[in-house]
N, C-alpha and C positions, 0 to 999 in steps of 0.2 A: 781716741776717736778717729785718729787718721790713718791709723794703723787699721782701724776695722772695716775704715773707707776701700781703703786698700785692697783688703780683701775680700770682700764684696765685689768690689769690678774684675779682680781677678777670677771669682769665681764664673760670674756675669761670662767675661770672655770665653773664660772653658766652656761651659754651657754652650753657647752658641757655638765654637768650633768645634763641639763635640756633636751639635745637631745638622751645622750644615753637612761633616760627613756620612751620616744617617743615607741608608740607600734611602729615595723617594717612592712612596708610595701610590700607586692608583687604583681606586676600585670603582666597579663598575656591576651592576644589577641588571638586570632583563626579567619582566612575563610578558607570556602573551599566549593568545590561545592559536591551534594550528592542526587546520580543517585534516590536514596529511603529515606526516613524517616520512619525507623522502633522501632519502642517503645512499650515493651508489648507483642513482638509475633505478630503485625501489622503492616501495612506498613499505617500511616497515612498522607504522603507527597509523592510527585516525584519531581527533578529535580530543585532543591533550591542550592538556594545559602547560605548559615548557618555562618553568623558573631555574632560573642562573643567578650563579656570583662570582666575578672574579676578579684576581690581582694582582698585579702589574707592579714590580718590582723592579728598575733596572732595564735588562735585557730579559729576566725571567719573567715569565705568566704561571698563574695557577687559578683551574676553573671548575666549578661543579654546576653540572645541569639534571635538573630533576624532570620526570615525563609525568603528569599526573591524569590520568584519563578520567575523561567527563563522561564520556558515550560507551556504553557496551555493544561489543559485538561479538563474531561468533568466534569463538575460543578466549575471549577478550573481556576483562570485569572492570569493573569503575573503580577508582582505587588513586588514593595517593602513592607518592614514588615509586608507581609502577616500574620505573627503571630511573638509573642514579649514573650520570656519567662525570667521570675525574679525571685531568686534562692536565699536563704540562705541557711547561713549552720552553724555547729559547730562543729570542730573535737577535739575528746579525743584522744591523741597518746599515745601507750605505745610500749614497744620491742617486745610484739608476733605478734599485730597488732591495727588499729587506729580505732576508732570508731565514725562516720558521723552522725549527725541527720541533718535534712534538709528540707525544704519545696518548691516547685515551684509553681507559679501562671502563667500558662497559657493562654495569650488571642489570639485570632486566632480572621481573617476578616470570614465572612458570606463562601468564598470562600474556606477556610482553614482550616476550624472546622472539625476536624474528628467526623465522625457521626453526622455531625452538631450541636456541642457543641462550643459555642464561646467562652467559658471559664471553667478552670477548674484548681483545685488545686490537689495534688499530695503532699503526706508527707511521707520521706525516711528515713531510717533505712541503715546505710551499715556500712560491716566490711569490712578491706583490710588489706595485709601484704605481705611477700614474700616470697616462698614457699623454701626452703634452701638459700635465700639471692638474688635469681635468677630471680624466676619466680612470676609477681607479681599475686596475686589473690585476688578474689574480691566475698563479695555477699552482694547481694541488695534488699531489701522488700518495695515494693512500693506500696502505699497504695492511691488509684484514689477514691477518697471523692465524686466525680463526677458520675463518672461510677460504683460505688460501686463494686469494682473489686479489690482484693489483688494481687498483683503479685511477685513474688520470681527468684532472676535471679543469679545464680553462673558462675563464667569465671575463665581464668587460661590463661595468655599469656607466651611465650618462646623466650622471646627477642634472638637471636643468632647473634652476631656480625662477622660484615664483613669487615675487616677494622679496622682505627680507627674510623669514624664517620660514618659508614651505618651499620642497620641492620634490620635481616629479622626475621618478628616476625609472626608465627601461633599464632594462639587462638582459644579457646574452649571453647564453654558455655553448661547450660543448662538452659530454664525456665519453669517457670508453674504462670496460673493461676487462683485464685480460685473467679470465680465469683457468688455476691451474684446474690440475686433472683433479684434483681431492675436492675441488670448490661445492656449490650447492648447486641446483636446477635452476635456481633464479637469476643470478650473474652469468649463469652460459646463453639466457635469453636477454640479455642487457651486454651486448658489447659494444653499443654505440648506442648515444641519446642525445638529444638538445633541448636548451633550456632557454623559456621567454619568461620576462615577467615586465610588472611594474609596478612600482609601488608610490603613492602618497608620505612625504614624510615631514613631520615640524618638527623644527631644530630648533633649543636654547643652549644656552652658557651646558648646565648639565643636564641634558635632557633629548631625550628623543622619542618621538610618537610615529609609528609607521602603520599603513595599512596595505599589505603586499598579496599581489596577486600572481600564480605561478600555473607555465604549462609545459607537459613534457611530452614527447614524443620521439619515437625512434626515427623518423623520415620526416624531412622539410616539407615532401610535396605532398604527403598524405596524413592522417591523424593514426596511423600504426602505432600501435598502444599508446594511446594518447591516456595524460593523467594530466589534470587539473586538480588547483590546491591553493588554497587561502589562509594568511595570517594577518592577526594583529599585536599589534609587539609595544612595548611600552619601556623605555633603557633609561635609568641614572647612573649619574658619573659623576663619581666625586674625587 
């Protein structure tokens, strides 16, 4: 019997030191619906539905986002996984701020291809931190292998708490992009943009509810192609 005791706690122990070295897991869910699909200084969607899963291994991420369209328009049908996006990534963290490398592969139906591209890849570059411990920021260099089009995108959000668990956060960006000679007609009229929003959002333990409201325009002082655009998003994390 004490021999079996034995072995039993021995096994107990293995167990455990074989689970604590187990990489850690995170995953994390998103839907919501979203009035525009703007990427780029373009609006390449309307009126989808945008379900996500993704996780968080380590230093690794891996992510899929589905585009599911609710509204028909013109060259545009209603349709689940009208387009299906797959996302790695790999972040270096350090205390001033973390660094992303990443790649997505985009495939879009006949219906959903911006510029009628049914597929295309996309390889990122991002830094993020937070600006006195507060305000998080972010910049992004995204490099469209497809479109042959560089894109540079800086943001700054102001979370301001209302509550214990609601807050209302502004944000601010700015883009550009520098399209090569091969690019499309659309990125040669988007070489500079800025971005306003704000959004309502309740926060628990795993849980987040937002309601975001977004506007773009190419000139501060004037509404030169100005676009306006609304979401609401719903995130688990477990």
């Amino acid at each position: 019997m004490n021999k079996l005791f034995k072995t039993l706690i021995a096994l107990v122990l293995t167990a455990s030191f074989t689970y604590a070295q187990l990489p850690k897991f995170a995953l994390d869910t998103e839907v919501g619906f979203h009035s525009k699909v703007v990427e780029n200084g373009k609006v390449s969607d309307a009126n989808v539905i945008k379900a996500g899963l993704g996780v968080q291994s380590g230093s690794f991420g891996l992510g899929v986002d589905t585009f599911n369209r609710i509204e028909s328009g013109v060259g545009k049908s209603t349709g689940l996984l009208k387009r299906v996006d797959v996302t790695a990534d790999y972040k270096f963290t350090s205390t001033l701020a973390d660094l992303t490398l990443g790649a997505t592969y985009k495939n879009a139906s006949k219906t959903a291809a911006f510029n009628g591209l049914a597929n295309n890849t996309d390889v990122t570059v991002a830094l993020d931190g937070k600006l006195f411990t507060i305000a998080p920021w972010s910049v992004v260099s995204t490099f469209d292998l497809k479109n042959r089009t560089n894109n540079l995108e800086a943001g700054l959000r102001l979370p301001l708490p209302v509550g214990k668990s609601v807050r209302v956060v502004p944000a601010f960006g700015v883009g550009f992009n520098d399209p090569g000679a091969a690019t499309i007609a659309a990125y040669k009229t988007a070489k500079r943009y800025y971005n306003g929003g704000l959004a309502l959002e309740h926060h628990t333990r795993h849980s987040k509810i937002a309601l975001v409201g977004n506007v773009q325009r190419d000139n501060l002082t004037n509404n030169t192609g100005q676009v306006t655009w609304y979401a609401a998003t719903a995130t688990l994390k477990f």
